[in-house]
C-alpha positions as CSV (number, residue, x, y, z in Angstrom):
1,X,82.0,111.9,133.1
2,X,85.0,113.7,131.2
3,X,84.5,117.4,131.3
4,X,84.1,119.6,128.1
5,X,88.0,121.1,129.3
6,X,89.4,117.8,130.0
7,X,88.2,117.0,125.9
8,X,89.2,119.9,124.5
9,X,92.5,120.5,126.1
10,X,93.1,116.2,124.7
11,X,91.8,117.0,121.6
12,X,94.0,120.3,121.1
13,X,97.1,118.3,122.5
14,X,96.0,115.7,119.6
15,X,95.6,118.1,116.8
16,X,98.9,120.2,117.7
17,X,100.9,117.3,117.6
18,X,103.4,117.8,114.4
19,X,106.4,116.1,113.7
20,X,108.9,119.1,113.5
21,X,112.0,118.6,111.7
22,X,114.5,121.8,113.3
23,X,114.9,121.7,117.3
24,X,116.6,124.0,119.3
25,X,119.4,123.1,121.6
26,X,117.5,124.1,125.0
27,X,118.6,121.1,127.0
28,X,116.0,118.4,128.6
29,X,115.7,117.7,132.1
30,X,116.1,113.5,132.8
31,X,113.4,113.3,134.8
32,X,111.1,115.1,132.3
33,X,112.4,112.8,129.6
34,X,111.8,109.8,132.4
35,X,107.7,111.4,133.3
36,X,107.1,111.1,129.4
37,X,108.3,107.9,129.1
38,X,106.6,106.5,132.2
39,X,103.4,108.2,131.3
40,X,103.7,106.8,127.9
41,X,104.2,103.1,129.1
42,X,100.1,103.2,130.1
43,X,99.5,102.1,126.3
44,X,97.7,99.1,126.0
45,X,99.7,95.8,124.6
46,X,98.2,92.6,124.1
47,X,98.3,90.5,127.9
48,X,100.4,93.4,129.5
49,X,103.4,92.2,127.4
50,X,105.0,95.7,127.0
51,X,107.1,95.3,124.3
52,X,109.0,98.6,123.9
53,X,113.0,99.3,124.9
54,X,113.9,102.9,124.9
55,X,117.6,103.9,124.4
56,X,117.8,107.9,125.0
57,X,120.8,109.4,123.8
58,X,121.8,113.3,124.9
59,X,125.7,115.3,124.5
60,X,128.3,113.3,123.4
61,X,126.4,110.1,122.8
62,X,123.9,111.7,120.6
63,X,127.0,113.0,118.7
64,X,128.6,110.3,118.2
65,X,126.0,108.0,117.2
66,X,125.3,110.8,114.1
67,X,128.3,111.0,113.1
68,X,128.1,107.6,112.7
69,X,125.5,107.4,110.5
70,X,125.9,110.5,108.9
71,X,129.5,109.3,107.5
72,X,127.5,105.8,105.8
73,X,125.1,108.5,104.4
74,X,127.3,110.3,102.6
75,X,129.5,107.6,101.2
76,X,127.2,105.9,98.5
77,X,129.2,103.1,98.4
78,X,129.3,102.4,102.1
79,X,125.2,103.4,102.2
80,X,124.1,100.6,99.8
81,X,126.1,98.4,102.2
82,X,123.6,99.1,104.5
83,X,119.9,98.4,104.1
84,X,116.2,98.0,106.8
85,X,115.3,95.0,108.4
86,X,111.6,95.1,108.1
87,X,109.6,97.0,105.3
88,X,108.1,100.5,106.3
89,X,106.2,101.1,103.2
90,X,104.8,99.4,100.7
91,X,106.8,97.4,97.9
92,X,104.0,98.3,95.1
93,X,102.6,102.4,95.9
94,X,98.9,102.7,95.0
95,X,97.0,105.5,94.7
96,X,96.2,107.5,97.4
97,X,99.2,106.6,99.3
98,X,101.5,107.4,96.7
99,X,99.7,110.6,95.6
100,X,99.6,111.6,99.8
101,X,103.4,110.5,100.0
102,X,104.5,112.4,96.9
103,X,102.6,115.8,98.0
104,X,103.8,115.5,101.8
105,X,107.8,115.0,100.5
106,X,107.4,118.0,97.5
107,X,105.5,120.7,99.7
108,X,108.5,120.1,102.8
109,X,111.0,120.5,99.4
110,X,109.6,123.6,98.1
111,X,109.4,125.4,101.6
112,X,113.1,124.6,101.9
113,X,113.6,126.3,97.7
114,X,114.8,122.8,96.6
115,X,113.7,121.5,93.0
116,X,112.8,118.0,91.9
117,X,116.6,118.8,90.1
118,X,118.5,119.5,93.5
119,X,119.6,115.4,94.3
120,X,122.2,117.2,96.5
121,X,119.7,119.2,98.5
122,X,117.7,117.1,99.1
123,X,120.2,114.0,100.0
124,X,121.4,116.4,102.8
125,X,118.0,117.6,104.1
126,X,117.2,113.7,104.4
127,X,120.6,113.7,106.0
128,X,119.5,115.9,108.6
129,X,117.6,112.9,110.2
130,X,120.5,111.4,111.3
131,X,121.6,114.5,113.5
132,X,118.2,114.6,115.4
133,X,117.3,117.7,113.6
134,X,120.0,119.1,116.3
135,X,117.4,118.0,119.0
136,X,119.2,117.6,122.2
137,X,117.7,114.2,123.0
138,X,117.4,111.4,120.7
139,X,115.7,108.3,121.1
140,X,116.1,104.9,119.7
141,X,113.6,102.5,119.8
142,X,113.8,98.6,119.4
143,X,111.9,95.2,119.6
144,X,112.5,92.0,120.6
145,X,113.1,89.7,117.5
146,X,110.4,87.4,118.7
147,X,107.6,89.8,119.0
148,X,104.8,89.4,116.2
149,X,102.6,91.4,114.6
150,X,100.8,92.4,117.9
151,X,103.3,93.6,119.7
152,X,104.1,96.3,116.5
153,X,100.4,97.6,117.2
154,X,101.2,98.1,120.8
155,X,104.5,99.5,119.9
156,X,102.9,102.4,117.9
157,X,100.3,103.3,120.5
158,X,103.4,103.4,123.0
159,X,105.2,105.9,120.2
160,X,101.8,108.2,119.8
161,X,102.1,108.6,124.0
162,X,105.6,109.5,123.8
163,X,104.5,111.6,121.4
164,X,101.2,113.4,123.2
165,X,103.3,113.2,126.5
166,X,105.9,115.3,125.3
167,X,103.5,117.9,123.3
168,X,101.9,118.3,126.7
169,X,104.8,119.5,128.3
170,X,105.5,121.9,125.6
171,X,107.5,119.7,123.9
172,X,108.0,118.4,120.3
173,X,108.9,115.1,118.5
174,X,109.8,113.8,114.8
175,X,109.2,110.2,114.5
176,X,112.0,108.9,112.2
177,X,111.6,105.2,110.1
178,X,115.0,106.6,108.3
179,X,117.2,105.3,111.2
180,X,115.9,101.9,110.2
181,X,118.2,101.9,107.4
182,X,121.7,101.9,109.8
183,X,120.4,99.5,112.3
184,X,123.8,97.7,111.9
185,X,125.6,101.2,113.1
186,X,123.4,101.5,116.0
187,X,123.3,98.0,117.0
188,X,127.3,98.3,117.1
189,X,127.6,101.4,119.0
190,X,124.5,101.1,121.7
191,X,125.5,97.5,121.7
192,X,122.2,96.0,121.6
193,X,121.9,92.7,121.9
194,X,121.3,90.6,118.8
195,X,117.6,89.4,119.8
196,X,116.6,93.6,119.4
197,X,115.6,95.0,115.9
198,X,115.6,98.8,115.5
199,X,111.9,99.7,115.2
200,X,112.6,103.6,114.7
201,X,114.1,106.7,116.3
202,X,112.6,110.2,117.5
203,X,113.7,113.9,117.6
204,X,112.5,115.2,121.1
205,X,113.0,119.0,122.4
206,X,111.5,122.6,122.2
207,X,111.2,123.3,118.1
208,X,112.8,126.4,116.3
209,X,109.7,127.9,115.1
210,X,111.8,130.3,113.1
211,X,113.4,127.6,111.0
212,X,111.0,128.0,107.6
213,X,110.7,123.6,107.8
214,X,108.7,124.0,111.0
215,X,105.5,125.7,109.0
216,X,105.1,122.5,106.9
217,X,101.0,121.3,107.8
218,X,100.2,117.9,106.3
219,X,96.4,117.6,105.3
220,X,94.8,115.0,106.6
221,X,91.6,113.0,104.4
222,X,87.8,113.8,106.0
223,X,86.7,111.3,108.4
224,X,84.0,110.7,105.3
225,X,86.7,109.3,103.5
226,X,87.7,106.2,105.3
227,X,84.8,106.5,108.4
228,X,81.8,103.5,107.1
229,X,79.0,103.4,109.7
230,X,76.7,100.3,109.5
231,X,73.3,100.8,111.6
């Protein structure tokens, strides 16, 4: 039997989990960075095949790597140049994914004071993905080519431990789809081999609870809404 503590303390580690977009620079000890990721290796994966690879990137590395990126971004010419390998989204936007998209993107915009008119704005705070939201550990994720449908359910149970692992410790983490975009960059510069596609990156440190981004809550639909019980 689980005691009441051991639920609630999971359930509160669960619920506290946000994906923070400012970090402060406080450094992170390796072998917490290693503890998180070992813990986080315990998700389940269809016949043990454990099909995560974990690139962590800290000081110079991290650095360079945004630059990187950050230089595509900001050229348009050089950005449509580079485009995802796998679709994140949907191609056609229904209703209520668009309409939960569309608030989520608007309410983090208006905290920050920038209008539907500020393209500028908001192209740099999108920017700001690419610098780890000055985290001082950033991790890249990728997949081997071969790896089917499967293996992406395993993957994103592996990312939700990384996750819960590291907002146990007092840590937090932004999952980020937008490094997709520049896999080409970071193939080149972490010189992965050319069976690995990038799956995602992720922000991981101790937030800055001052920054105004950091009091963004999403709302989440009631359990009534997509729960169906059949007796």
């Amino acid at each position: 039997m689980i005691s009441n503590v051991v639920q609630e303390t999971v359930d509160q580690v669960i619920r506290s989990r946000r994906s923070l977009r400012a970090f402060l620079d406080t450094p992170i000890a390796k072998e917490d960075i290693l503890a998180i990721l070992e813990v986080a290796a315990r998700a389940p994966s269809g016949t043990n095949t454990q099909p995560w690879k974990v690139y962590v990137l800290t000081g110079h590395r991290l650095k360079q790597l945004s630059a990187k990126i950050l230089s595509a971004h900001n050229d348009p010419e050089v950005a449509k140049q580079h485009t995802e390998e796998y679709k994140y989204y949907p191609v056609e936007w229904r209703s209520p994914y668009i309409d939960r998209r569309r608030k989520v993107g608007w309410d983090l915009y208006a905290l920050l004071g920038l209008g539907r008119e500020n393209k500028a704005g908001m192209h740099a705070q999108h920017g700001r993905n690419y610098q780890f939201f000055d985290a001082p550990v950033g991790f890249i994720f990728t997949i081997d080519r071969i790896m089917e449908q499967g293996s992406w359910l395993d993957y994103g149970m592996f990312l939700q431990n990384v996750m819960l692992a590291a907002k146990a410790r007092g840590l937090d983490t932004c999952p980020q789809a937008a490094f997709t975009q520049y896999h080409k960059l970071i193939q080149a510069e972490l010189e992965l081999s050319a069976d690995e596609m990038v799956v995602c990156g992720m922000s991981l440190g101790f937030a800055d609870m001052s920054k105004v981004e950091n009091t963004l809550q999403t709302e989440r639909a009631h359990v009534d809404e997509f729960v169906h019980f059949f007796d």
